[in-house]
C-alpha positions as CSV (number, residue, x, y, z in Angstrom):
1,X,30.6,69.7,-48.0
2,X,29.7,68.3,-51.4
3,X,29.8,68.8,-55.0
4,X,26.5,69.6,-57.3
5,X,27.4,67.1,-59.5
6,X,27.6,63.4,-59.3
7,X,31.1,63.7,-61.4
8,X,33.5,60.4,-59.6
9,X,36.1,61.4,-57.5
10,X,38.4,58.7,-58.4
11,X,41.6,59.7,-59.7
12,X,42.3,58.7,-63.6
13,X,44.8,60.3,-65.3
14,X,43.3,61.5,-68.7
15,X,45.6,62.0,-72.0
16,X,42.6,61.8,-74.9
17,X,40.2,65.0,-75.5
18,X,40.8,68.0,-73.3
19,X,44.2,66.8,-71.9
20,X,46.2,70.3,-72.0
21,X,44.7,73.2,-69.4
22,X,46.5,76.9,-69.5
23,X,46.0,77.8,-65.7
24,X,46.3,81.1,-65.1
25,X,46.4,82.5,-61.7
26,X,46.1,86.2,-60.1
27,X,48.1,88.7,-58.2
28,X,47.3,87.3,-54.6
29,X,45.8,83.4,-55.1
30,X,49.2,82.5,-56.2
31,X,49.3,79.7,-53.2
32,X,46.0,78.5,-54.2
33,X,46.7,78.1,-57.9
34,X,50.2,76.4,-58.1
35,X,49.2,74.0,-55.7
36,X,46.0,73.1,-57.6
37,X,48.7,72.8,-60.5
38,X,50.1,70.4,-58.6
39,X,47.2,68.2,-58.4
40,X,46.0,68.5,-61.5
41,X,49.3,67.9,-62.9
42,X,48.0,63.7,-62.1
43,X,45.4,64.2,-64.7
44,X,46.8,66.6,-67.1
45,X,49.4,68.3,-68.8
46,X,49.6,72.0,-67.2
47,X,50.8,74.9,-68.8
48,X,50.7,77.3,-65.6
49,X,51.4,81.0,-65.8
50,X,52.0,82.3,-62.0
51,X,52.5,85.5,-60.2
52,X,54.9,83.7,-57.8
53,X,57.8,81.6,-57.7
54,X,58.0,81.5,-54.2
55,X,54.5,79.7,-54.3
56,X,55.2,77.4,-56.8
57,X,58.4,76.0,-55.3
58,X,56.1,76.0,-51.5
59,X,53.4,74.2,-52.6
60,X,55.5,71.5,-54.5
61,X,54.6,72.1,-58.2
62,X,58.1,72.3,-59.1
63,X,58.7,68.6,-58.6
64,X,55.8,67.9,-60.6
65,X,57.1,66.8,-64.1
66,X,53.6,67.3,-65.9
67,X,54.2,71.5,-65.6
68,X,55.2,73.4,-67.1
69,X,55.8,77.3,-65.5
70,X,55.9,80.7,-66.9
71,X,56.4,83.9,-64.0
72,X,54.4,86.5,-64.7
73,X,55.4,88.8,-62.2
74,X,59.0,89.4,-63.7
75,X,57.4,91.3,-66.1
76,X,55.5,93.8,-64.5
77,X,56.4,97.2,-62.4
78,X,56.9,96.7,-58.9
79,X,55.4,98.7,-56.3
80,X,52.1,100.4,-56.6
81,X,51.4,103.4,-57.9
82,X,48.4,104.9,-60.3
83,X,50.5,105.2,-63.1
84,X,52.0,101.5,-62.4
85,X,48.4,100.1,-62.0
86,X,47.5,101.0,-65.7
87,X,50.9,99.9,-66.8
88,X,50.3,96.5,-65.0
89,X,46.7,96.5,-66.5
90,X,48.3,96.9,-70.1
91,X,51.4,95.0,-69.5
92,X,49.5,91.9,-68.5
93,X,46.5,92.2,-71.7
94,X,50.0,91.4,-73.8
95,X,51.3,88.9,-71.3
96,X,48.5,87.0,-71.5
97,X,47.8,87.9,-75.6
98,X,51.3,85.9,-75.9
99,X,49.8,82.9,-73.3
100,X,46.8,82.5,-75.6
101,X,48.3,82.5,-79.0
102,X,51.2,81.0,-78.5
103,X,50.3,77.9,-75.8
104,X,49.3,74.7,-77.1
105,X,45.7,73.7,-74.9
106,X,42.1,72.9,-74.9
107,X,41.0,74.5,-71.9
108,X,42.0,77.4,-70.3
109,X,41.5,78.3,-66.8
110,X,41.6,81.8,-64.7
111,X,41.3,82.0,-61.4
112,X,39.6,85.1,-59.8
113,X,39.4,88.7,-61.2
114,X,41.6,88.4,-63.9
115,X,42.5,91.8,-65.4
116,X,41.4,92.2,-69.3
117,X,41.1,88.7,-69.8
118,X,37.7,89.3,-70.9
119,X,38.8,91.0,-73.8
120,X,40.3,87.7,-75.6
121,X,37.2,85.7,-75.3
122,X,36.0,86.2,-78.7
123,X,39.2,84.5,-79.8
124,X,38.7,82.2,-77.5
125,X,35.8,81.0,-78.7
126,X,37.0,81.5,-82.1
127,X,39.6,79.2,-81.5
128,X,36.7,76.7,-79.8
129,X,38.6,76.9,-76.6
130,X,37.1,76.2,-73.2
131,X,37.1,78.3,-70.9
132,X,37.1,77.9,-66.8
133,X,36.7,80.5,-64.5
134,X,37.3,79.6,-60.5
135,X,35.5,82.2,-58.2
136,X,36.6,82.5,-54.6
137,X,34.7,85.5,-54.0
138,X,31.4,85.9,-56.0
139,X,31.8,89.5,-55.5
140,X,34.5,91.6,-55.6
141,X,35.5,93.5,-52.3
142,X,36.8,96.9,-51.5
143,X,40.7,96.7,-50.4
144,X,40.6,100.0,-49.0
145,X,38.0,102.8,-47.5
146,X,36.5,106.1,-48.4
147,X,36.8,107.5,-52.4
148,X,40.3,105.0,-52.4
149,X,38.3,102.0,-52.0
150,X,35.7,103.2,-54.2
151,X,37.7,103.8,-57.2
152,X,39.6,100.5,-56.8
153,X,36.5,98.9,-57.0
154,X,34.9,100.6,-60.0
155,X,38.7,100.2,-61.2
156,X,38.8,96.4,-60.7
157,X,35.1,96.2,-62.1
158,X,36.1,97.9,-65.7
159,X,39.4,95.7,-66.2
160,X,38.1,92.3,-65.2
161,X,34.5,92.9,-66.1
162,X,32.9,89.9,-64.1
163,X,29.6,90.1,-65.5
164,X,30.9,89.3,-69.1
165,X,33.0,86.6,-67.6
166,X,29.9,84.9,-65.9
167,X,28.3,84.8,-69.2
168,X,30.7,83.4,-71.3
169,X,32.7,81.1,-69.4
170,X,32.0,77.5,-70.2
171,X,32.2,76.8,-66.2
172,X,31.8,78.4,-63.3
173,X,33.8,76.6,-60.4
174,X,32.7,78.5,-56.9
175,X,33.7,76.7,-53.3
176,X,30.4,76.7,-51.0
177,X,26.8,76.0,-52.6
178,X,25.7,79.2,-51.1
179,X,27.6,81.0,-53.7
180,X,26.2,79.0,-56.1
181,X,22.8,80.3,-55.4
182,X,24.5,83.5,-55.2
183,X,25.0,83.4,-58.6
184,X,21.8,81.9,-59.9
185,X,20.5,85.0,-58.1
186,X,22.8,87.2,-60.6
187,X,21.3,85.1,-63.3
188,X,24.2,82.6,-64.4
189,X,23.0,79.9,-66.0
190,X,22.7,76.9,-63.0
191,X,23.9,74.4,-65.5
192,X,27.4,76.0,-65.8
193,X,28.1,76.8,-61.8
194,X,30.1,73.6,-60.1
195,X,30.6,73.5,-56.5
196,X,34.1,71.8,-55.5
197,X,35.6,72.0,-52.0
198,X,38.5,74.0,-50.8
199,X,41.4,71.8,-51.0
200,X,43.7,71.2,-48.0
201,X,47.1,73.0,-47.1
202,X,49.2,70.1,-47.0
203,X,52.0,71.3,-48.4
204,X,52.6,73.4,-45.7
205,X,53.0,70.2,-43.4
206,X,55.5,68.4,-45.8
207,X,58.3,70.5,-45.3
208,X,57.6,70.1,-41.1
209,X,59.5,66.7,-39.3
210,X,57.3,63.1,-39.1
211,X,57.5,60.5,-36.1
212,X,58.1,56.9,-36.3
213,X,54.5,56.2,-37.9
214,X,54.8,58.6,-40.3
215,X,52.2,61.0,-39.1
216,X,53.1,65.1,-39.5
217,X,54.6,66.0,-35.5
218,X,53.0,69.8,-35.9
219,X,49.4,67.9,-36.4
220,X,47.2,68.3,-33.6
221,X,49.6,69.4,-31.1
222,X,47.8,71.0,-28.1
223,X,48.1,75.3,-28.0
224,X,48.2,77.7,-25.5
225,X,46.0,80.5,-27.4
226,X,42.9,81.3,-29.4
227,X,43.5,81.8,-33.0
228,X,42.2,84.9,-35.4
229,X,44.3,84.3,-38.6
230,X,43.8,86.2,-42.0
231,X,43.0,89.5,-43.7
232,X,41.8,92.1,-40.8
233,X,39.4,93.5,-42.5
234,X,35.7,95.5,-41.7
235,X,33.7,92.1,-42.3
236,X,35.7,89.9,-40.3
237,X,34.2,90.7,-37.0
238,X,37.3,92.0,-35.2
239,X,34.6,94.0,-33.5
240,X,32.2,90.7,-32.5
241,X,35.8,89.1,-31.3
242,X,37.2,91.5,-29.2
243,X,33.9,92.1,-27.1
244,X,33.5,87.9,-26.4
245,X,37.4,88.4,-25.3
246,X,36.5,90.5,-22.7
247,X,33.3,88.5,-21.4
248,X,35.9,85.2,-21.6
249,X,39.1,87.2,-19.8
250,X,36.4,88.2,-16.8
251,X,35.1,84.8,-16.8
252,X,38.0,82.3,-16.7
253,X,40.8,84.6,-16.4
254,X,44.6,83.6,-17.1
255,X,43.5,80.2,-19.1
256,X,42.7,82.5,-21.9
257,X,44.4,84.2,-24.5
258,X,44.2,85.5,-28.1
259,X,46.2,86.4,-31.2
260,X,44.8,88.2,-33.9
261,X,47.9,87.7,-37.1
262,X,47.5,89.4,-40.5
263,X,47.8,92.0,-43.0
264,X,45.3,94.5,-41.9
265,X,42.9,96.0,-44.3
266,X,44.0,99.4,-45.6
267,X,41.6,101.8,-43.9
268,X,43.0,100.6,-40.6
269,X,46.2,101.8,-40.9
270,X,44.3,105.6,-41.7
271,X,42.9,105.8,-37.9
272,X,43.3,104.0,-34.8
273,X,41.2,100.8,-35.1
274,X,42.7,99.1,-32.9
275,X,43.0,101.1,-30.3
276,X,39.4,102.2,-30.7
277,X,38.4,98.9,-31.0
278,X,40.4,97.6,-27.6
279,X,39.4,101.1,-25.7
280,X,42.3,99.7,-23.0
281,X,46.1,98.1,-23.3
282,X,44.5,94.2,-23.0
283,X,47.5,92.5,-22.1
284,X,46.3,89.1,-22.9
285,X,45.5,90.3,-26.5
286,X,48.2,90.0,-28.8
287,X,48.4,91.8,-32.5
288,X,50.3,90.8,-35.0
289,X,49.3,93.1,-37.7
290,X,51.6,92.5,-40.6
291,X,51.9,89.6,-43.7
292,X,52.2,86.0,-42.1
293,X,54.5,84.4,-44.6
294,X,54.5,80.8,-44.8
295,X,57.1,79.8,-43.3
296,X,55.6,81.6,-39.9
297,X,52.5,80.0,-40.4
298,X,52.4,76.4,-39.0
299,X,54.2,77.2,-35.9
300,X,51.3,79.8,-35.3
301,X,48.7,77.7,-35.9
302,X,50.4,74.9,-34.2
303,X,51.1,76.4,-30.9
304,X,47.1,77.9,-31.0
305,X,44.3,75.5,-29.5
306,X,41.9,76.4,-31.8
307,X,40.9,79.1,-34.7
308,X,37.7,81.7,-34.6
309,X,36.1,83.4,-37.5
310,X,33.6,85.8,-36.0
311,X,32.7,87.0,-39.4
312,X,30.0,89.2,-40.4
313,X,27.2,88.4,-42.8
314,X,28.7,90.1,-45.6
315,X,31.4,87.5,-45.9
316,X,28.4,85.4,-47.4
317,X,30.1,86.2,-50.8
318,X,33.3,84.4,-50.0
319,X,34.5,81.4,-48.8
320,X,37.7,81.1,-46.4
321,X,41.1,79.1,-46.5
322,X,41.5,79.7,-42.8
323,X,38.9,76.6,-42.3
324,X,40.8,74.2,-44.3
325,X,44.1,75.6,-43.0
326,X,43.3,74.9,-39.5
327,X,41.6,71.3,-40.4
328,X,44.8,70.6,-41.7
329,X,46.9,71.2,-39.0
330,X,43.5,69.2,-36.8
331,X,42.5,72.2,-35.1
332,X,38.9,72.7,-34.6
333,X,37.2,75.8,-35.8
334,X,34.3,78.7,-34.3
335,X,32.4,80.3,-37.0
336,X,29.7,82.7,-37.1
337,X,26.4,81.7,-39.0
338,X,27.8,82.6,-42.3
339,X,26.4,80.2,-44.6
340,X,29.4,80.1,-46.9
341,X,30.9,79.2,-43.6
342,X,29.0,76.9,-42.0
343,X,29.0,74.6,-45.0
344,X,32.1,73.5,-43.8
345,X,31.6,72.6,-40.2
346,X,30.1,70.0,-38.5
347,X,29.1,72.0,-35.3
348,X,29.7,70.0,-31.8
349,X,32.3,67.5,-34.6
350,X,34.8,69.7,-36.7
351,X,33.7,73.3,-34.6
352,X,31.8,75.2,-32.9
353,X,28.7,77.6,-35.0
354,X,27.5,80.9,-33.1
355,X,25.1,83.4,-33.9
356,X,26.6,86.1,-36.0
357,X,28.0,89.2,-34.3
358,X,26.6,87.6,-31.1
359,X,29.6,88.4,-29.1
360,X,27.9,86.7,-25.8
361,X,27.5,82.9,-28.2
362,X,31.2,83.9,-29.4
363,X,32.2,83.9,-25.4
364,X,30.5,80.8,-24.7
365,X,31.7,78.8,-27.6
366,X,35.6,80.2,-26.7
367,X,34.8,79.1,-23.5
368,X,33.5,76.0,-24.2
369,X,36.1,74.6,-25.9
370,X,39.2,76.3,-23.7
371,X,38.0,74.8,-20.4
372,X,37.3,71.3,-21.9
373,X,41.3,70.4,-23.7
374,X,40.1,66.9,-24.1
375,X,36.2,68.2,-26.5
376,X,39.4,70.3,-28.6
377,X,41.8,67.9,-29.1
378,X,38.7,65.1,-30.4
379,X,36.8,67.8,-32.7
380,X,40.7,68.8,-33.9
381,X,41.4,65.0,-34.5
382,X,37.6,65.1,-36.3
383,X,38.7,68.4,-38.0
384,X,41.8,66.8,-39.6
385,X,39.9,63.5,-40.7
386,X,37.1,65.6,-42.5
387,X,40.3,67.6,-44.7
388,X,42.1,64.4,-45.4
389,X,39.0,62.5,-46.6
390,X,36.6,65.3,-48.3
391,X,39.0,68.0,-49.2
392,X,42.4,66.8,-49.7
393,X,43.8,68.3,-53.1
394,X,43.6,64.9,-54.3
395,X,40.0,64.7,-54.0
396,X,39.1,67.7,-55.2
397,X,41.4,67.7,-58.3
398,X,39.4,64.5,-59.5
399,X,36.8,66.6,-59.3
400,X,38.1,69.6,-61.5
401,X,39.3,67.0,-63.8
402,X,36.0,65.5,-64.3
403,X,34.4,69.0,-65.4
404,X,37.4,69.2,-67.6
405,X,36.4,66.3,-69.5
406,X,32.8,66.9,-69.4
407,X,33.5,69.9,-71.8
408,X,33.3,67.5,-74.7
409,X,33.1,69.8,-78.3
């Protein structure tokens, strides 16, 4: 995975031109954001408004003296409602009215589908600020089905208004070059778009017990399962999975199993999915369809042999955390020819690449790499090497603070 640019990666800690950045996350990349606070926090003085707490103690950006934190989400509604949508909507225009005017800093950076920030950009370029915008997905995706789902998405379209944000934000910071292209496609200006990787989950190691070298004691662990982590959702290839489980189960019996863990996408909890989808009580199939909090999270992975994301096509808008999450905890990956996917493996090295929603190359791969402990443990050693040398937060941080400072007035 590499960068467009041929900005150094070498950590230097920057107090001249540029050296205070507003970061502002959203509702649901909380993780994501405090812990790039964290890193940045070596470079630069943060002024971080978060919608979590929880998050920011997790990841470690509360030790960090270079931060410092405002909580967003104390000042909204909670639960979710029509009527408390709006009122979040217009709550958070004067939350973030308040972070602009009254915040000392030279950039500012937003992270996502930020709700009516658009709307202050004119006095952001009034004031000759700089503005950042990360993209994780290049477009935005339906969180539910039917006329719901549609709504929400013409809903989420008319309070963030991506398309204004693409064309006036200073830089464009995406995670895979295919969604770079992606957006050259949409016609953003290439000079703007800069491809950084997705950093590491290391924080969610610190808090697990060390040996005598030093080395994390939940890293690289062998597992007794196959691994489907994340949002269950209509693109990620539940379908594709659950057919190569049956080929494998038939094939090499007992040696296999599977757990499918997360929040499931809303339209699944409307109808049967997964009993439609499983047809038959599959006993060696195990669902854990709720929130995996992070504190759950590196047992799972720890106690799984490897991870699979059977994904379908339409993912190639997005780029996914679980890759980096399972590196980090040296676990190998299987991923579908997704290109903002495959990017990120090294097939027969870090994982295993199949043809998408090939649930016969799924099979084989699973297969592959459950029958031969020894391939697993080497491409999960390979795995961890890859997200300690290329993507640690370390790494990638240098690289953010490099586009910072190449955002000379």
């Amino acid at each position: 995975m590499g960068t467009e640019s041929s900005l150094s990666s070498q950590p230097q800690r920057s107090k001249g031109k540029h050296s205070r950045v507003l970061l502002i996350d959203t509702d649901g990349s909380s993780y994501y954001t405090c812990y790039l606070a964290r890193g940045l926090s070596k470079f630069k003085d943060i002024i971080l408004y978060s919608f979590s707490e929880e998050y920011y103690s997790i990841t470690g950006a509360d030790k960090e003296k270079g931060i410092e934190f405002h909580y967003i989400k104390k000042m909204l509604p909670k639960g979710y409602s029509t009527l408390k949508g709006i009122t979040r909507v217009l709550l958070l225009y004067f939350i973030l009215l308040g972070a602009l005017v009254r915040s000392n800093y030279d950039i500012v950076h937003v992270h996502e589908n930020l709700p009516t920030f658009f709307l202050f950009i004119p006095l952001l370029k009034l004031r000759r600020k700089r503005i950042c915008w990360t993209m994780h997905d290049v477009d935005i995706y339906r969180i539910a089905s039917g006329i719901t789902g549609k709504l929400q998405l013409l809903f989420l379209n008319f309070v963030s208004q991506p398309r204004i944000m693409m064309k006036y934000s200073d830089k464009i910071l995406v995670h895979a070059l295919s969604l770079r292209e992606h957006l050259i496609i949409k016609g953003v200006d290439k000079n703007k778009i800069c491809v950084i990787p997705h950093f590491d989950y290391k924080f969610l190691l610190e808090a697990q017990p060390k040996d005598t070298t030093g080395k994390y004691n939940n890293v690289g662990n062998g597992g007794n399962y196959v691994l489907f982590f994340g949002s269950i959702a209509p693109w990620k290839g539940i379908d594709t999975l659950i057919e190569a489980a049956k080929i494998v189960r038939e094939k090499i019996g007992e040696k296999f199993n599977l757990v499918i863990a997360g929040t499931p996408y809303e339209g699944y909890r409307e109808v049967p999915f997964f009993e439609n989808v499983l047809g038959q009580d599959l006993k060696y199939i195990t669902i854990m369809d709720k929130f995996i909090s992070s504190h759950e999270i590196p047992n799972l992975i720890t106690n799984s042999s490897f991870l699979v994301l059977p994904y379908h096509d339409s993912f190639r808008f997005s780029v996914s955390g679980v890759i980096p999450l399972a590196y980090t905890f040296a676990k190998p990956v299987v991923v579908s020819r997704v290109s903002s996917l495959t990017e990120y493996v090294e097939h027969n090295k870090t994982g295993l690449i199949f043809n998408t929603d090939n649930s016969k190359e799924l099979a084989d791969c699973i297969i592959n790499l459950v029958e031969n402990n020894i391939k697993c443990l080497q491409m999960g050693r390979n795995a961890y090497e890859k997200v300690a040398t290329e993507m640690s937060l370390e790494t990638c941080c240098a690289l953010v603070d490099n586009i910072y400072n190449s955002l000379g007035t």
